[in-house]
N, CA, C and O of each residue as an XYZ file, in Angstrom:
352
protein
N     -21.418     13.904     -7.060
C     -21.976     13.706     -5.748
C     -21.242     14.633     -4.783
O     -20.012     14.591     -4.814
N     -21.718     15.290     -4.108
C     -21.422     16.339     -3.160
C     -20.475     15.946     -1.947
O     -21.079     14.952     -1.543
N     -19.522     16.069     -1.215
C     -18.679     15.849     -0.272
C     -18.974     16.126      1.050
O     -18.420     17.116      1.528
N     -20.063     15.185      2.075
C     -20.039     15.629      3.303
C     -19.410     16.336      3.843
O     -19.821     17.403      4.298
N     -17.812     15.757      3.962
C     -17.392     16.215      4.328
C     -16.090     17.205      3.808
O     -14.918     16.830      3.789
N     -16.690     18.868      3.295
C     -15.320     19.310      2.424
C     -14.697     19.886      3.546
O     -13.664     20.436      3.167
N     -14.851     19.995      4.660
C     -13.855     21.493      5.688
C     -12.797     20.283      6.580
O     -12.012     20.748      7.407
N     -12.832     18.905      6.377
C     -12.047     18.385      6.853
C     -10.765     17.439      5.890
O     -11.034     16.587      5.043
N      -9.370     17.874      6.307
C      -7.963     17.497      5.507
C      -8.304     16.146      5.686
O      -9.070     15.432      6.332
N      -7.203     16.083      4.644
C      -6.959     14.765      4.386
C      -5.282     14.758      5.618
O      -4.474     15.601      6.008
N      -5.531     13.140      5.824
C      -4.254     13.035      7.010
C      -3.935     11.261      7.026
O      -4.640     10.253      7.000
N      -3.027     11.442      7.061
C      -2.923      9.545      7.470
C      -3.317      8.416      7.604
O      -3.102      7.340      7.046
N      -4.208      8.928      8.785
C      -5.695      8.378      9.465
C      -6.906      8.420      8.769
O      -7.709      7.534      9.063
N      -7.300      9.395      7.750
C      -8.613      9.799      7.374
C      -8.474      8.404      5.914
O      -7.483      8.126      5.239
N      -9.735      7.861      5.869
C     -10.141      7.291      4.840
C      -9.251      7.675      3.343
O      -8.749      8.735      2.969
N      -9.298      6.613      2.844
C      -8.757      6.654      1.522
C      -9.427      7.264      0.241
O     -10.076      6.654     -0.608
N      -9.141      8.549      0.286
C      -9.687      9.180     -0.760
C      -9.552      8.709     -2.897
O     -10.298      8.715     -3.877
N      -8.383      8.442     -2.627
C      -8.168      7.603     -4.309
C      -7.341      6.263     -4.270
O      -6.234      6.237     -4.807
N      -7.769      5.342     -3.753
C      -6.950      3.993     -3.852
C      -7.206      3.406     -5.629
O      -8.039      3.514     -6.529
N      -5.587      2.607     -5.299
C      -5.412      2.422     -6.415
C      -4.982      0.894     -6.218
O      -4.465      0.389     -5.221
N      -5.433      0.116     -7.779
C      -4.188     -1.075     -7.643
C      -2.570     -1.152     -7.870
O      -1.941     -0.448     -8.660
N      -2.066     -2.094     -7.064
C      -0.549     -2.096     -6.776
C      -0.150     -3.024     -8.063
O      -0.632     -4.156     -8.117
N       0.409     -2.731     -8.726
C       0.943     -3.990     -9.857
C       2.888     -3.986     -9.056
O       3.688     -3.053     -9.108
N       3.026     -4.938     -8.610
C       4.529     -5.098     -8.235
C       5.938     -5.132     -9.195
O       6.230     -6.027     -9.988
N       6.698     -3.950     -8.911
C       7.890     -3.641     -9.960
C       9.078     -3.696     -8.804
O       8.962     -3.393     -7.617
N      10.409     -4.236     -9.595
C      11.038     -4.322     -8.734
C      12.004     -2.627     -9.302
O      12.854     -1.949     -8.725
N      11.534     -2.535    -10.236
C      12.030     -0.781    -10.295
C      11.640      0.553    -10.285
O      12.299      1.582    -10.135
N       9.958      0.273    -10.547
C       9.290      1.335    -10.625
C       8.875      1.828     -8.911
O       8.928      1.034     -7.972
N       8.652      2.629     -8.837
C       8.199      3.286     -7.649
C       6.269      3.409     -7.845
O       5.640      3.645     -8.876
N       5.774      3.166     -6.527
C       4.809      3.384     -6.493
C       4.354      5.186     -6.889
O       4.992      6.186     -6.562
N       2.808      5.104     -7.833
C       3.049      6.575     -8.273
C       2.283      7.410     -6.964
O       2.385      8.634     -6.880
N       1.814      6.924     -6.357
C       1.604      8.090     -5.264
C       1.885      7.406     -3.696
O       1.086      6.473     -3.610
N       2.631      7.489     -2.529
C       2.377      6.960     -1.916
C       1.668      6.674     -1.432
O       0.621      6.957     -2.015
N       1.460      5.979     -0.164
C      -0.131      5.214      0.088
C       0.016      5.783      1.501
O       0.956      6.402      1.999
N      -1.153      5.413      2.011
C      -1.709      5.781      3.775
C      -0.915      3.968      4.234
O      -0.155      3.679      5.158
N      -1.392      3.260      3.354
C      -1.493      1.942      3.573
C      -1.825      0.755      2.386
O      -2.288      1.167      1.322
N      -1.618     -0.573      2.538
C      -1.690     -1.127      1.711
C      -2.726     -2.314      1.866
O      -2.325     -3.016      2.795
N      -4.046     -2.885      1.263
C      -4.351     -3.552      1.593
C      -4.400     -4.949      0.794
O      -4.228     -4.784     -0.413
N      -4.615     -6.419      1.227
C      -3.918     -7.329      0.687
C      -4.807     -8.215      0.713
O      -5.114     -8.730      1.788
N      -5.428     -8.593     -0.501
C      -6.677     -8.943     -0.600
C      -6.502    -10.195     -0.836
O      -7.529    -10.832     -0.604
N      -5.165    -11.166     -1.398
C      -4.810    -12.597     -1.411
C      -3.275    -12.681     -0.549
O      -2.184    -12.172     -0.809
N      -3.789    -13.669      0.717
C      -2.607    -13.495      1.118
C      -1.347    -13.804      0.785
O      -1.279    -14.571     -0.176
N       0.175    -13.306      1.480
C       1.417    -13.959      1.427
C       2.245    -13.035      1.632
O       2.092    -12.102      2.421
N       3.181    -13.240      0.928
C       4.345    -12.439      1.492
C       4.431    -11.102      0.771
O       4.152    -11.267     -0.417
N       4.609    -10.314      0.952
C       5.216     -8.490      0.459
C       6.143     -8.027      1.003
O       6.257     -7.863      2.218
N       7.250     -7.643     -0.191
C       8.589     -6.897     -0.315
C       8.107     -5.570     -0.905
O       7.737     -5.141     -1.998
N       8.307     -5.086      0.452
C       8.571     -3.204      0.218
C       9.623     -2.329      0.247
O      10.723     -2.808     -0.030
N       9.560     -1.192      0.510
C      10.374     -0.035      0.684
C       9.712      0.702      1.352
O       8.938      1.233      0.556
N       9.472      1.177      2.593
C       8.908      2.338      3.373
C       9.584      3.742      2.469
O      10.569      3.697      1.733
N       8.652      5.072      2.808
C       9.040      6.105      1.901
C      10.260      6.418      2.361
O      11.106      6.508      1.472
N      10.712      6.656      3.691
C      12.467      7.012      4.217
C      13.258      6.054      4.035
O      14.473      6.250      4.043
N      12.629      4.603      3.798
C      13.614      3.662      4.342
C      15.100      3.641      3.809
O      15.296      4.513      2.963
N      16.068      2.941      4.069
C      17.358      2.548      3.287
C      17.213      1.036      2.579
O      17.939      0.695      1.645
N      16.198      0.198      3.137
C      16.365     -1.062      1.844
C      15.370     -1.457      2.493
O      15.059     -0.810      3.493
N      14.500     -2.757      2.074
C      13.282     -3.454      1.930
C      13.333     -4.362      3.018
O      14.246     -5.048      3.478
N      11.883     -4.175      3.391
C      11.524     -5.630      4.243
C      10.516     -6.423      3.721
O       9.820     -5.901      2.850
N      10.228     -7.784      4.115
C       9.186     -8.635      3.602
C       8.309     -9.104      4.702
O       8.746     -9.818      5.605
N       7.128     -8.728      4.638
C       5.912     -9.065      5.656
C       5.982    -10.288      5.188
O       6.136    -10.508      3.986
N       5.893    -11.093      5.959
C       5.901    -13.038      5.792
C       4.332    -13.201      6.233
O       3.859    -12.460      7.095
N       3.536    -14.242      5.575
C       2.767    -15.109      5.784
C       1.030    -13.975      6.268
O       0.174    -14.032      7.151
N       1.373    -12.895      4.812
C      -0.092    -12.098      5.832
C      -0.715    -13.024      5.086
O      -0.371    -13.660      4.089
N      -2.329    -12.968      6.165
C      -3.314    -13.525      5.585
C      -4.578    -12.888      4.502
O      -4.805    -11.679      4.542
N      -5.140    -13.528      3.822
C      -6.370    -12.636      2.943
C      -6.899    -11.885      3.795
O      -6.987    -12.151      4.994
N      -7.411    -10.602      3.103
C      -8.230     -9.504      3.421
C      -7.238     -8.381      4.531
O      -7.754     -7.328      4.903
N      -5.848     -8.747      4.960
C      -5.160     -8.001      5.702
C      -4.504     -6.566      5.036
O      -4.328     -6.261      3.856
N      -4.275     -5.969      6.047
C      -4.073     -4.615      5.894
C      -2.737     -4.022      6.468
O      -2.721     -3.881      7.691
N      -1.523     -3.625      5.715
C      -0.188     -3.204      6.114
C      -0.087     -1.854      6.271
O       0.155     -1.107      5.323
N      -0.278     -1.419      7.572
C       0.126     -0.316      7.726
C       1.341      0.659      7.606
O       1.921      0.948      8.653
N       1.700      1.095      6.647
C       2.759      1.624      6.158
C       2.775      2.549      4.458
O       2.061      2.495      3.456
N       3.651      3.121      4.747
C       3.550      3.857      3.731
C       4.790      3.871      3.101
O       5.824      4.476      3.384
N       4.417      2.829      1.877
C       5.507      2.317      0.880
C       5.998      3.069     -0.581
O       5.179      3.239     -1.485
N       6.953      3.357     -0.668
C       7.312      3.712     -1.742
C       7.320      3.086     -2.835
O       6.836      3.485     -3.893
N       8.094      1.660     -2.560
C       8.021      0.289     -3.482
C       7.401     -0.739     -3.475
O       7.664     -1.242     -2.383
N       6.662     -1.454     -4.060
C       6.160     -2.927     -3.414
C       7.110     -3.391     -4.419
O       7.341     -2.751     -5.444
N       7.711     -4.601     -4.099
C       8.531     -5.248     -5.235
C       7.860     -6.410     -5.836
O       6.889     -6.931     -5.288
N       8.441     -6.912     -7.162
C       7.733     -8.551     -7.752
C       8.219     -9.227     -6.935
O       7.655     -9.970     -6.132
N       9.774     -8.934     -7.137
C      11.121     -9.849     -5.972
C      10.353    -10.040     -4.914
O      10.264     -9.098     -4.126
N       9.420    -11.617     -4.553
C       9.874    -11.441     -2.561
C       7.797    -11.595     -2.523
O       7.175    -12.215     -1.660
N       7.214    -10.883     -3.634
C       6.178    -10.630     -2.988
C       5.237    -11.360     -3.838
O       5.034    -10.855     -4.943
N       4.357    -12.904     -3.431
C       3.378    -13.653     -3.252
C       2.293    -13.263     -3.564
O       1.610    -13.493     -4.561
N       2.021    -12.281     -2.154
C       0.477    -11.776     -2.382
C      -0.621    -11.149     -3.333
O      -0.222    -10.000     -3.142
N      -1.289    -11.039     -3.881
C      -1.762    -10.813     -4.765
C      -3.574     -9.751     -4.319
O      -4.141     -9.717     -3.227
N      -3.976     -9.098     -5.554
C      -4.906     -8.488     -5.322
C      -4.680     -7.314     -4.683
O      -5.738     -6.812     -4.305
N      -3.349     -6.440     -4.312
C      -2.530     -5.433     -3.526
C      -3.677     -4.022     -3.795
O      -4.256     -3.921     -4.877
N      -3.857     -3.165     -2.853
C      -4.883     -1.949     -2.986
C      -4.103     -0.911     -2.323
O      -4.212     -0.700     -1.115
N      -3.050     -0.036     -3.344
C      -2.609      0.989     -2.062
C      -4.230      1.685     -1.653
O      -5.347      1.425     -2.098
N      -3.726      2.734     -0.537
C      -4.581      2.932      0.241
C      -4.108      4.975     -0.094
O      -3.549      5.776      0.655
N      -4.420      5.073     -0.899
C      -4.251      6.679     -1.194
C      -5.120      8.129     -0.473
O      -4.833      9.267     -0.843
């Protein structure tokens, strides 16, 4: 299928060209980072932002919510939520 749109980059902001599912490791690294993460059963998520120095845990998201950030790690440790969609 042909690409409306080919003369415009890909950027942050622009739609998710290859999302993937998140399976949560507390060692593996996510294999591509994401634009974003979306969270299709809610609860809690333990990440790693791509610069960060150590993890935070979004408390109490709800179904169908969307974490804006771009994670290196999602961890098992810490993280509830389920159904995870990086946003590639």
């Amino acid at each position: 299928m042909p690409d409306p749109f080919p003369c415009h980059g890909d950027s942050p902001d622009a739609p998710s060209r290859a999302p993937y599912l998140v399976t949560p490791s507390d060692s593996t690294d996510l294999p591509v980072i994401p634009k974003g993460l979306y969270i299709g059963t809610g609860g809690d998520v333990t990440l790693r932002g791509m610069n960060a120095a150590g993890d935070v845990t979004y408390r109490n998201l709800p179904d169908a919510s969307y974490i804006n950030v771009r994670a290196q790690y999602v961890r098992a440790t810490g993280t509830t939520a389920t159904d995870i969609i990086a946003e590639a």
